[in-house]
Each structure stands twice: as C-alpha cells, then as structure tokens.
N, C-alpha and C positions, 0 to 999 in steps of 0.2 A: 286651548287658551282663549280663544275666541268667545267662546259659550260661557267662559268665566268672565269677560269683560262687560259681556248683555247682561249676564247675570247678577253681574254689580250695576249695572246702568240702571238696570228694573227696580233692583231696589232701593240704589240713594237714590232715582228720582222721584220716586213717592214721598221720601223724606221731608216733614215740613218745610216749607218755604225754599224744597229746591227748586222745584218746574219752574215758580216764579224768578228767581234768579239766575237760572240758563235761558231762558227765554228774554230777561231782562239784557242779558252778554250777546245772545243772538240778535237782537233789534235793534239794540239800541249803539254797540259794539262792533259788530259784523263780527262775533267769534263762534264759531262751529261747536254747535252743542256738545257731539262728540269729542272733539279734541279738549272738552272743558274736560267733560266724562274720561275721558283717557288718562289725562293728565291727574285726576284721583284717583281714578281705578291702578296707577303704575305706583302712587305712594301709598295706595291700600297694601301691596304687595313691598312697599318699602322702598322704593325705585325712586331716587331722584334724576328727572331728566335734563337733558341739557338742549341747548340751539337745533343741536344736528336732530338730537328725537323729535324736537315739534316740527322741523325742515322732512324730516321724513314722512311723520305720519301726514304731513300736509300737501306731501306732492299724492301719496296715496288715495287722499280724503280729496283732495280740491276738483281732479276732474269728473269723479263719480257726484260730489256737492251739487257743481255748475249744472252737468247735463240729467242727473235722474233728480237729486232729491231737492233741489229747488224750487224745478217746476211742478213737481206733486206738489210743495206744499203751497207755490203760488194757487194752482187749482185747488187745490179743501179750503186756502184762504176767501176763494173768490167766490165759492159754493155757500158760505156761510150768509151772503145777502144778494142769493139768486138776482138776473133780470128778470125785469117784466116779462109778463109772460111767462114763466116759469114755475111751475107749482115749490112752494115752500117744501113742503112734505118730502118731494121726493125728491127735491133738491138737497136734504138733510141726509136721506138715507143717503146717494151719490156719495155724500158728504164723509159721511163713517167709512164706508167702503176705501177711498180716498184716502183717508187717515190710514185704514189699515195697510194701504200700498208704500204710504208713506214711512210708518214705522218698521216696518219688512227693508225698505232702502236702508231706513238708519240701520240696522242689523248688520247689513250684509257690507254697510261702510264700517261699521263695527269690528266683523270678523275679517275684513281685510287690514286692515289696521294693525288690530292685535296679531297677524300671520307673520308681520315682519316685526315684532317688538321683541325685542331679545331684552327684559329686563335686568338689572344690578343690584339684590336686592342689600339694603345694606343702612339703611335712613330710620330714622323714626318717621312712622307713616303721618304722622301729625305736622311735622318741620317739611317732609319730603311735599306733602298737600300745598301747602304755604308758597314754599320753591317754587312748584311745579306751576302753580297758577301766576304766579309773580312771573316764571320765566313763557309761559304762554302769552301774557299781555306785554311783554318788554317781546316779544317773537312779533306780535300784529301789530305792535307800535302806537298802539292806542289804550287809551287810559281807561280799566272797567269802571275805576270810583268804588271804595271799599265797603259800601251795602252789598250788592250781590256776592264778593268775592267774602265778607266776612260771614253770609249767610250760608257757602255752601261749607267753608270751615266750619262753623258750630253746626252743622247738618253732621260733618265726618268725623267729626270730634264723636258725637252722640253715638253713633254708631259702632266709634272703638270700643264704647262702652266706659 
C-alpha cells in the first residue's frame, strides 16, 4: 500500500500547478505536503477521512517531519545561495544530492503513513478530495484560501479523467 501512495504522489505532483500549490500550503500554511498528498491519494481510492485519520497520520508524520525531513530541507534551502567563500558549483551539486536525501525522507514518511491507513472505500473520489482537504485545514486550524486548494481539485478532477 505504501508503494501505491509514492506512486500516486509522483504523479499528481507533476500535474499542472500542483508542486506550486503544496508548496504554496507548505509555506505559507505550515501543512505537510504529505498529509495534503494523503489526503487525495485516500479519495483517489474513495476514502473519506475523518479528525481521527488526520490525528493519526499526524502523530506518525509530525516526529519524523521535526527531526529528519525539515532540516534536510532547511539544508538544500540554504545551499541554493552558498556563503562566501564557497564555490557556487559545488555548492549546487551538495545541493541535488541533498534534495535527493530529502525526497527518500518524504518516501519513507510516506510509507509509514500509508502502513497504518486502513482505508473505507465508499465516496465519490471527487466529493471524498474536497472533504478530505476541507477536513485537513479545519484539523490545522488554519485557513489555506481557495487558490491552492481549488488547484489541486482541478489537478484530481483531470486525472479522473
């Protein structure tokens, strides 16, 4: 199940204007890209979640977040305008390599995630998306503002074909 959740993460986030709107939740938000990613990949499968799913995957996600995949990505952030002294070049290369440590964490918060997701499949995946992103932002208590959240809907929509 796990392998199915990366495997949907890879490819709605290539989808037009997603990267930019889970990045826009991430910064701007403080919402866990993955648990954005979770929360469609369980209405791709038909899964409306409820309080206790995002209370779950969040105690899973939150201490691996803190201690591995934050400070990777403070580091590739911080690598992108090396100090003095510091060659550009190979501060670039440092740079990729970094990014790839970093996507390996989100994986592996990934497939922990999904090990405990017992989904209920039973929703229209269209309505369950909607829910599911609605009840992720009423879970962090903060408002995303419906640009990003309607862009990754007409992302998921696209895909249902």
């Amino acid at each position: 199940m796990s392998e199915e959740f990366w495997a949907f993460s890879l490819r709605f986030y290539r989808s037009p204007g997603v990267s930019e709107a889970c990045l826009e939740l991430q910064d701007r938000h403080q919402a866990d890209v993955n648990l954005v990613l979770f929360a469609l990949w369980a209405a791709d499968g038909g899964s409306r979640l409820d309080r206790a799913a995002f209370a779950a995957a969040e105690r899973v996600a939150r201490p691996w977040r803190e201690a591995v995949t934050e400070p990777i990505r403070a580091a590739r952030r911080a690598l992108k305008d090396p100090p003095d002294g510091f060659d550009a070049g190979t501060a670039a290369t440092l740079r990729q390599q970094v990014l790839a440590v970093e996507i390996e964490a989100e994986r592996l918060q990934q497939a922990a995630m999904a090990s405990r997701f017992a989904g209920a499949p039973g929703s229209a995946p269209q309505a369950a998306a909607r829910e599911n992103l609605r009840l992720y932002e009423a879970f962090l208590g903060k408002p995303f503002g419906s640009e990003p959240v309607e862009t990754l809907l007409r992302a998921f929509a696209a895909r249902l074909g």
